[in-house]
C-alpha positions as CSV (number, residue, x, y, z in Angstrom):
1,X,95.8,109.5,68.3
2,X,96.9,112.0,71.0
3,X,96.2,111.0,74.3
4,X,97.0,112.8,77.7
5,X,96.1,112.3,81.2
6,X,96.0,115.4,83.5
7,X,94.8,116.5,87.0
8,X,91.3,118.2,87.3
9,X,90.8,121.7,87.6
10,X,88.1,123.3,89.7
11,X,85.9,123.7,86.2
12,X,86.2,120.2,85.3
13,X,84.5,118.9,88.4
14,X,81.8,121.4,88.6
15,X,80.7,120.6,84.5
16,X,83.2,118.0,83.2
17,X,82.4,115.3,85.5
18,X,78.6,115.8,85.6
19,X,78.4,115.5,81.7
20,X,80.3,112.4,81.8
21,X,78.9,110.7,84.3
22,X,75.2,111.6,83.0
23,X,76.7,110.3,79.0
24,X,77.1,106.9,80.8
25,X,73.7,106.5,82.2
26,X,71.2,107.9,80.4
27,X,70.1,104.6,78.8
28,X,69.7,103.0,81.9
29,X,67.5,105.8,82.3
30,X,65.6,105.2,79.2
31,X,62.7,102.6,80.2
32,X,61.4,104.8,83.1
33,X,60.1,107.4,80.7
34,X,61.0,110.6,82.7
35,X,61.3,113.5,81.5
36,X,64.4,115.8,81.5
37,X,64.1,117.6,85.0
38,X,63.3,114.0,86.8
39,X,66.0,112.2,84.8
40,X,68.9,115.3,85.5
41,X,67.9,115.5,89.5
42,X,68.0,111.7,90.0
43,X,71.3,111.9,87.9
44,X,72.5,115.1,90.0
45,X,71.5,112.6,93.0
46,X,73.5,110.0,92.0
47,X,76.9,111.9,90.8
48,X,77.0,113.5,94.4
49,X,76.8,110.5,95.9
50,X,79.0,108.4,94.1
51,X,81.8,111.5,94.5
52,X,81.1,111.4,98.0
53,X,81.6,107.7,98.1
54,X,85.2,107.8,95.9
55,X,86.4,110.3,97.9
56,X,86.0,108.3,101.2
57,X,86.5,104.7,100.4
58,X,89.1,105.8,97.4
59,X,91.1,108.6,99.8
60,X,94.5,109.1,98.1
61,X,93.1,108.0,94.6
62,X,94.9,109.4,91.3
63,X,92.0,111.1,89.4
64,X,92.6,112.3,86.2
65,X,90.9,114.0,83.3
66,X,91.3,111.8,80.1
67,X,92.3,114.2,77.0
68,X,92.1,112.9,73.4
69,X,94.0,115.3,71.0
70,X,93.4,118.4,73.6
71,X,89.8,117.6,74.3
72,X,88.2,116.8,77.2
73,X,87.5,112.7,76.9
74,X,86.8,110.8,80.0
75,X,88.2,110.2,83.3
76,X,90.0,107.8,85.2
77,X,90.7,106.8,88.9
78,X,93.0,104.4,90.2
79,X,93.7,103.5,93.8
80,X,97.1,102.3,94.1
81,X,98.7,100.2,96.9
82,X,101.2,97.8,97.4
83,X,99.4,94.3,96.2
84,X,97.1,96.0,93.9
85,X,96.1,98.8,91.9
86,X,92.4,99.5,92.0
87,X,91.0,100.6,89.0
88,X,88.2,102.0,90.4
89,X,86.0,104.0,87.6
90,X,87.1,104.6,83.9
91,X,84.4,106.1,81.8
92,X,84.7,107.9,77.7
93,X,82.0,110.2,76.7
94,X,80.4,108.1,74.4
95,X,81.8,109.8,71.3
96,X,85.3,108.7,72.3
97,X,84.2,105.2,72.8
98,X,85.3,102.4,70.9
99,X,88.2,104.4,69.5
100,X,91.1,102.4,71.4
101,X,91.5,104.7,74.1
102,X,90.0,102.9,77.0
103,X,92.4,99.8,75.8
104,X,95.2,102.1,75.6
105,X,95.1,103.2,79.1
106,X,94.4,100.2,80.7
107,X,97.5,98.8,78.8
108,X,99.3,101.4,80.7
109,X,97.9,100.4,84.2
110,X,98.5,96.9,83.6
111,X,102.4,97.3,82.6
112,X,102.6,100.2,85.5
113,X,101.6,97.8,87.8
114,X,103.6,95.0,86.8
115,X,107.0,96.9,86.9
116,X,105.2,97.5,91.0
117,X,104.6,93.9,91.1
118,X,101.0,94.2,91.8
119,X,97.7,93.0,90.6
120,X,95.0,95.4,88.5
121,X,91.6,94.6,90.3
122,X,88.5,96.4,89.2
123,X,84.8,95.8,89.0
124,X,82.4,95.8,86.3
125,X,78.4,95.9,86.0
126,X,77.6,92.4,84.4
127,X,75.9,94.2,81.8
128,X,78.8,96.5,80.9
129,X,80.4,95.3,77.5
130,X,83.8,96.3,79.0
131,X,83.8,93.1,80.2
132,X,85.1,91.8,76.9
133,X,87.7,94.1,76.8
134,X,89.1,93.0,80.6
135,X,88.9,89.7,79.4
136,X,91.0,90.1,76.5
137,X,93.3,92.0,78.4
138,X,93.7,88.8,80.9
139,X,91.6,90.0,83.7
140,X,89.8,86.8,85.2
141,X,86.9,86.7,87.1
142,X,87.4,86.2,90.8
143,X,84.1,86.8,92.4
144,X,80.6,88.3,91.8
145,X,78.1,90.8,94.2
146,X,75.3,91.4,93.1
147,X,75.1,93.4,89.7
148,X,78.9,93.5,89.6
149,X,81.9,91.2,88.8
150,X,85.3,91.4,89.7
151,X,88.5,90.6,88.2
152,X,91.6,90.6,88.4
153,X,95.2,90.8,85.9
154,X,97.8,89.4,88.0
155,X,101.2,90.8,87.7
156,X,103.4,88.9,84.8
């Protein structure tokens, strides 16, 4: 399997990035029985703000498009400093899931950042089955806030 990571381009973030981020929350969505206009402007709500959000706390972040064999897949952004690289969001449209490429590029991150000598730190909704994956990959727990753990792969 083919997979790229490359910058965004103006088109990406105006559809792209929307579709994605609506792919990963419509069953959260599910149990308040909305109907499509409700569910896309409280999704439309949300995206903006959590942009907003990356884009301040995250400034200097390297966002990229994730492209399985030429198609658009996912996205990825990872704050890097000196201790640690943040993985701060990672996210497959849901036909892309499951496949090995979410493993393959945190792979990647982890041996990037032990050649830096820093840690991988992310966070992860409790609920979010990744968490399996991060603990395969030796990520450890090393705190909890509210609906979220964090965790931690410390360099080799």
């Amino acid at each position: 399997m083919n997979i790229e990571l490359r910058p965004f381009s103006t088109d990406d973030y105006q559809n792209f990035l929307y579709r994605l981020y609506s792919s990963t929350r419509l069953a959260e969505l599910a149990p308040f029985g909305w109907d499509t206009a409700q569910q896309d402007a409280f999704l439309r709500m949300q995206f903006n703000a959590q942009q907003r959000w990356y884009e301040m706390a995250y400034q200097g972040a390297d966002h990229r498009l994730i492209v399985v064999e030429g198609e658009p897949a996912g996205r990825i952004l990872v704050h890097r400093g000196s201790n640690a690289h943040v993985l701060v969001d990672i996210a497959l449209l849901t036909e892309y899931r499951n496949r090995g490429v979410g493993t393959h590029l945190l792979r990647q991150l982890i041996a990037e950042a032990e050649r830096d000598g820093a840690a991988v730190r992310l966070q992860v909704l409790k609920s979010n089955p990744a968490y399996r994956l991060y603990e395969r990959l030796g990520f450890v727990k090393t705190g909890e806030e509210g609906m979220y753990f964090q965790m931690e792969k410390p360099p080799a």
